[in-house]
N, C-alpha and C positions, 0 to 999 in steps of 0.2 A: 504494500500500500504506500502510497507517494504522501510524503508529509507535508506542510509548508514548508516548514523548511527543507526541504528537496527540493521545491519549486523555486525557492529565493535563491538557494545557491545553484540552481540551472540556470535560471536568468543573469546572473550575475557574472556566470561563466558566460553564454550568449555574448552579453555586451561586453565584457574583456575581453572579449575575441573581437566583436566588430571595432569597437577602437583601435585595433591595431597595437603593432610597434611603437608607434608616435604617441598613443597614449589620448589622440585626438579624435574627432569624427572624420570619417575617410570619405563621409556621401557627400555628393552634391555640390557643384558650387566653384571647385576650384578655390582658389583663393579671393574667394570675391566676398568683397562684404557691403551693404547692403545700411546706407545712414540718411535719417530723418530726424527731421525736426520741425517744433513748433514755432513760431516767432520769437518768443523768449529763448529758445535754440540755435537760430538760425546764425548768429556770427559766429559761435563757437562749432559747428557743426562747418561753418566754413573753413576753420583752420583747421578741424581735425582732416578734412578729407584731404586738404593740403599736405597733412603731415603723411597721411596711409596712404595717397602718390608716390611720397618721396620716398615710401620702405618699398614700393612696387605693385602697391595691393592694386589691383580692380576693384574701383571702387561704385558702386550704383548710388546715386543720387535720388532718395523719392523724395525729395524736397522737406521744407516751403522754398520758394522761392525769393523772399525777401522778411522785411521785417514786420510786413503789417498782420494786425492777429486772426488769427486762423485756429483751426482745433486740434490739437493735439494727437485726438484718436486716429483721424486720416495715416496720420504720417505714421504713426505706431504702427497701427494696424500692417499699413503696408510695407515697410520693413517686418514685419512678423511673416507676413504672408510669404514675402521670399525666401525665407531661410527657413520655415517649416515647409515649402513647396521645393527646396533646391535649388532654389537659382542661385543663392550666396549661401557660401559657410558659414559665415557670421552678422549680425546687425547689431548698429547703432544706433538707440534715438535720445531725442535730447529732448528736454521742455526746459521751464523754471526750475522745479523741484526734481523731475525725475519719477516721483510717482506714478502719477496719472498714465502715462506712457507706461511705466513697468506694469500696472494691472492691464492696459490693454492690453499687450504684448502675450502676457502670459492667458490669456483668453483663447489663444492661436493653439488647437493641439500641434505638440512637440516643438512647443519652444519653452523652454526656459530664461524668461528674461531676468536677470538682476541689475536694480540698483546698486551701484557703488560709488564709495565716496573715499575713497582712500586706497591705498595699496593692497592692505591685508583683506581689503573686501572684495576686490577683484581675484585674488588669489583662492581666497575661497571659494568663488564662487564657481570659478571653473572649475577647481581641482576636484572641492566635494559635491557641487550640485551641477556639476555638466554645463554649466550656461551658453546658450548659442547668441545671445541680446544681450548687451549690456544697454542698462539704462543710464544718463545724467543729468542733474541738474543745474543747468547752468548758471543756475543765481547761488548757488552753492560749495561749485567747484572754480577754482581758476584753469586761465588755459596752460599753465604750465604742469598743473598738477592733473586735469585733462587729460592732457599728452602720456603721459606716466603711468595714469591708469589703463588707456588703452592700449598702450606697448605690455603694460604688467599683463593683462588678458587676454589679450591678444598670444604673448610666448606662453600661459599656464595650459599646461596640457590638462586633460581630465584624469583624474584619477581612478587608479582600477578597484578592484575588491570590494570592500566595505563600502567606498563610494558609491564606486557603478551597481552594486547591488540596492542602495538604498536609491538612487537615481530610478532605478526599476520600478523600485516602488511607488514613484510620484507616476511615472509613465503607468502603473497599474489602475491608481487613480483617476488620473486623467481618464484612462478608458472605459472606468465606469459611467462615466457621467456627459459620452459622447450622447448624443444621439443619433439614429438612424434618418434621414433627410426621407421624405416623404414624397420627392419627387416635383415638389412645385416649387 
């Protein structure tokens, strides 16, 4: 008879295996990452994409386009939409807080968005919760400290074992509370 725990430790092994060598997600995307913002976003959301140019990344731009105010959940949403559909490995979104954008985001099955606001948030967030979105606030964060968080995230591989097994777990959840589309 198959226990739970049989189950958590076959998942766990699954996704140690799909990670890879790298220790990262291997699907979709190439190196493309995938950054929006809201008007409160939008300058610092311009120099980061400046800066993920300059490392090499492909970078997709789902806007805003300027400064004037707009909604938030647009721009979330759709950076969500590409990195749970694979067109980017990873997403960036930015608002004021960072908030409102990380609950969007995380609305998207198979994304994990985090907030960060420092070094060691970023580190965990990848390492122990898989994160494919990082969220920012831009009335929060400066752009040098910006810069540092998304390099920090950006090199933090995911973590196997304990991680990814508990990682599983959130994707177990999430899959309770899909629903089936009805077709219209």
């Amino acid at each position: 008879m198959t226990t739970e725990d049989d189950v958590r430790s076959l998942v766990s092994r699954v996704v140690d295996a799909a990670l890879g060598a790298k220790g990262d997600n291997p699907s979709g995307g190439g190196e493309a990452i995938a950054i929006g913002a809201d008007h409160g976003g939008f300058r610092l959301k311009q120099l980061l994409i400046e800066h993920l140019q300059q490392q090499g990344l492909a970078v997709h731009d789902c806007g805003c386009s300027g400064p004037n105010s707009v909604d938030y959940p647009d721009f979330a949403h759709e950076v969500a939409r590409l990195v749970a559909g694979g067109s980017c490995r990873w997403g960036i979104v930015i608002d004021g807080a960072g908030i409102g954008s990380c609950m969007v985001a995380n609305k998207v099955p198979g994304v994990r968005a985090a907030l960060c606001h420092d070094l060691s948030t970023a580190r965990n967030s990848r390492d122990h919760n898989h994160a494919n979105v990082l969220t920012l606030g831009a009335g929060l964060v400066g752009d040098s400290l910006a810069r540092q968080i998304v390099d920090e995230w950006l090199q933090t591989p995911w973590g196997p074992g304990r991680h990814a097994r508990r990682v599983g777990l959130i994707t177990d959840i999430e899959q309770r509370y899909l629903r089936p589309r009805d077709g219209s």
